[in-house]
N, C-alpha and C positions, 0 to 999 in steps of 0.2 A: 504494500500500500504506500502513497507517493505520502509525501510531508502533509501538503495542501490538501491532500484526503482525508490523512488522519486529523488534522485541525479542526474541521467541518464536521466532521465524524459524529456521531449521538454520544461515543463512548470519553470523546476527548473531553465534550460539554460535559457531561456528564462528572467528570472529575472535578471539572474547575469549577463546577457550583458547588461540588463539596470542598471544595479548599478552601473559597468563599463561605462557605455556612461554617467552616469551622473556623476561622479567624476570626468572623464578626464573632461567632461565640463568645472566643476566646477575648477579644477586646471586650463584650457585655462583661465577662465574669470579673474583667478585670474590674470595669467601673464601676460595678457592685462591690465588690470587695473593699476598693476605696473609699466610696462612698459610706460604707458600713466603719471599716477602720477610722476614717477622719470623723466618723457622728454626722454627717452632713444635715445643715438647718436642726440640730439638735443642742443651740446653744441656749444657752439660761443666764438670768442675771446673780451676779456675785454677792451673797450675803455680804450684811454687816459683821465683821469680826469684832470691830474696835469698842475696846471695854470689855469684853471675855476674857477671863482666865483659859488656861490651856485644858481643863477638863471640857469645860462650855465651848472653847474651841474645836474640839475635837468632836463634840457630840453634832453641831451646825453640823461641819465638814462632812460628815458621815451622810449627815441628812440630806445635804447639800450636791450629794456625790460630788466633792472636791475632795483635791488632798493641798494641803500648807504645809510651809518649811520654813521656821526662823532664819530671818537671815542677819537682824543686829536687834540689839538693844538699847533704847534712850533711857533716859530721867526726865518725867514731866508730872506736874503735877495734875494734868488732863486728865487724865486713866487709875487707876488703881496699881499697887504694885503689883508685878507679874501678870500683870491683863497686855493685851494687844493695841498697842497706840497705834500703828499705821496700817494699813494695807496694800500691796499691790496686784491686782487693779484692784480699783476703785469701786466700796459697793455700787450697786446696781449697772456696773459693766458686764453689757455680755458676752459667754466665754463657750466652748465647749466640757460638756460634762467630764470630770474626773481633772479639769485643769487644775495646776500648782498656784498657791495663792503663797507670796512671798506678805511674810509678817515682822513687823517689827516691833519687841515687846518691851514695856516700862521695865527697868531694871530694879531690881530690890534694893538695891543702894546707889546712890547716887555718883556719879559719876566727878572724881577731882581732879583737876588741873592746877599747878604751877601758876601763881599771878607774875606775870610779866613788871620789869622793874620800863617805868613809863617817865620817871621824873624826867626832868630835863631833854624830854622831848618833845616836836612841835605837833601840835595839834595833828594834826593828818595821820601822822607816822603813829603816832597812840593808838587814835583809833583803829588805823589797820592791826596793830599788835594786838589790841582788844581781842575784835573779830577773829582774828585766827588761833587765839587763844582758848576759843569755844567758849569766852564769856562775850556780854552784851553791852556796850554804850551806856550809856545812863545821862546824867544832865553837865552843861559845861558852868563854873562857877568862877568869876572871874574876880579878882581883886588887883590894887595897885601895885604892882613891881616894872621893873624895869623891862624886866620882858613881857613879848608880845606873842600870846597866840601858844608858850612854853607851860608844857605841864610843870606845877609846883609842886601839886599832892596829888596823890593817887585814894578813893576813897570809898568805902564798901558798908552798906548800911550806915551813910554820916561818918565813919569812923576809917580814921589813916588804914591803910592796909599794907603792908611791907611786900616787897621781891621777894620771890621763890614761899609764900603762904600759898597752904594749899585752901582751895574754895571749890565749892560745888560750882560746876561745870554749868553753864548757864545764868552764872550770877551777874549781878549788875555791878557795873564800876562807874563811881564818877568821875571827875576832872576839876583843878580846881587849877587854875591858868593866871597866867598875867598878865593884865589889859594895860601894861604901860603906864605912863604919868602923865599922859595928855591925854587930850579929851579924842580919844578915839572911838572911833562907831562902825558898825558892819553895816550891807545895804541890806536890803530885803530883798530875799531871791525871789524869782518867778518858778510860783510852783503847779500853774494851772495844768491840769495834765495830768501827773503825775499820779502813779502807784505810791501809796503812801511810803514804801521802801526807797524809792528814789525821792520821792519831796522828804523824807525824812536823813538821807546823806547829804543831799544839798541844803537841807537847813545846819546841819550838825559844820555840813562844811565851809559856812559861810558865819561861824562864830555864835551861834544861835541855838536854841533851843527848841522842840517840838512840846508844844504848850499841851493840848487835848485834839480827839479830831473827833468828827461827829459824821457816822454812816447817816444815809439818809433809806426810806423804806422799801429801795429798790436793792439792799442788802439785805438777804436773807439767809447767808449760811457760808461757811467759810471760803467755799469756791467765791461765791459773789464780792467775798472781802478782797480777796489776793486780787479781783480781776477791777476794781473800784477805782477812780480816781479823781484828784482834785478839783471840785469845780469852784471852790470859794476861798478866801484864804484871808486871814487876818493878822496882821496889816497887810493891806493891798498892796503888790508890786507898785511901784514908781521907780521912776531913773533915779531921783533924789533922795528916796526914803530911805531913812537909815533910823537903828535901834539902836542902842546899848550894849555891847559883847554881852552876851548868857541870857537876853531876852527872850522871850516866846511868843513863837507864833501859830496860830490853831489855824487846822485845816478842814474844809467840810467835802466830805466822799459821799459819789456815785457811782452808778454802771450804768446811768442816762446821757448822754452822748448831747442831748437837746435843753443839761443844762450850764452848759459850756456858753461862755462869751460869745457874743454873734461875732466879735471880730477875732475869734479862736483862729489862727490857720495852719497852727504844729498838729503832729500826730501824734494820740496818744500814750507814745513810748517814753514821752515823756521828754521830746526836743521844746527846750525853749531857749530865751535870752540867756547869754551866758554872766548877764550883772550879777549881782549880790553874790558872788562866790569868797571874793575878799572882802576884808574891812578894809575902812577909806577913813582918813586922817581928815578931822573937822576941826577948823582952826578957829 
């Protein structure tokens, strides 16, 4: 039989539909198989862990068909000791059944750090040494010395605090600085915009103090906080205006977009005038 015959042939079709029926098979079986392995459209929303202890954590998970795995430990006093402060994701994200929830849990004791020795250094460089000391900023308090903008004391509950004291981890430091012998003043920064984490570096770093801030009722829960920003702010920016070194100024927070300045034209990242970053010598 020639080539061109057997091709034609009933018996050659006859093959190649069964090669054909069994590959697509073979390709179904796969994509069931897959489909079945990955849970396809069989995702669920993530319980709340945050505030369980590890018994109560464990009993959700089960319920939940999840499994979690510690992955750090903080000190807050948000949670209870040994309860679950964080999560990752985030309740009510949805996941595939049997996903890993990464937990971060309150630690039984607090966590100490080393106070950083800060005197004699300038305002800036403190506060960076603060922050990466795993404590927090606190208020700037200024008095008459010769220098300007120079830590004098270092200070933890009102009271001096010495180098290499150990402190729980999260504490607050204050500063207590030298505004010089003349009548020296800072500007008032422009903080329209801002996440109160950045209006709160640019006041700290323009010799200033963060006074109080007031959410407004378009804040309703901690996402809503982080994502807020300055719409009002007291004392108002001006080119001229200027406070006192260690004054304060209160900020009022939204996530309404419509109660920004009509002549707003920054974006919310928080771009503005670069004034009031230093003090200015008032003669």
């Amino acid at each position: 039989m020639s080539l061109k015959k057997f091709i034609i042939s009933r018996l050659f079709l006859k093959q190649i539909g069964m090669a054909l029926l069994i590959v697509f098979g073979i390709i179904m079986i796969l994509l069931i198989g897959l489909n079945i392995y990955t849970r396809h459209g069989q995702a669920v929303p993530v319980p709340d862990f945050t505030g369980l202890n590890m018994e109560a954590t464990r009993s959700l998970a089960k319920k939940s068909k999840m499994r979690f795995h510690v992955v750090d430990s903080v000190y807050t006093s948000h949670v209870m000791l040994g309860c679950v402060a964080e999560q990752n994701p985030k309740p009510g994200f949805r996941v595939k059944k049997w996903r890993n929830i990464a937990l971060t849990v309150n630690a039984h004791r607090p966590e100490m750090v080393a106070v950083p020795d800060l005197v004699d250094l300038p305002l800036r460089q403190a506060i960076a040494l603060i922050e990466s000391s795993g404590l927090v900023m606190g208020t700037l308090r200024y008095k008459p010395d010769l220098s300007v903008n120079i830590v004098l004391n270092q200070l933890h509950n009102g009271r001096d605090i010495a180098a290499k004291d150990s402190i729980q981890k999260g504490s607050v430091i204050d500063l207590v600085l030298g505004k010089g012998l003349s009548n020296q003043r800072a500007s008032v920064p422009y903080l329209i915009g801002m996440t109160l984490t950045s209006a709160t570096d640019r006041i700290l770093s323009a010799s200033l103090n963060l006074g109080t801030f007031i959410f407004d009722n378009t804040i309703r829960n901690g996402e809503d906080s982080l994502k807020a920003f300055v719409y009002k702010q007291n004392p108002e920016f001006r080119e001229d205006a200027t406070l006192q070194l260690g004054s304060s100024i209160y900020l009022w927070m939204t996530t309404d977009s419509l109660k920004l300045p009509s002549d707003t034209t920054f974006s919310l990242s928080g771009t503005a005038p670069t004034a009031g970053l230093f003090p200015k010598q008032v003669n």
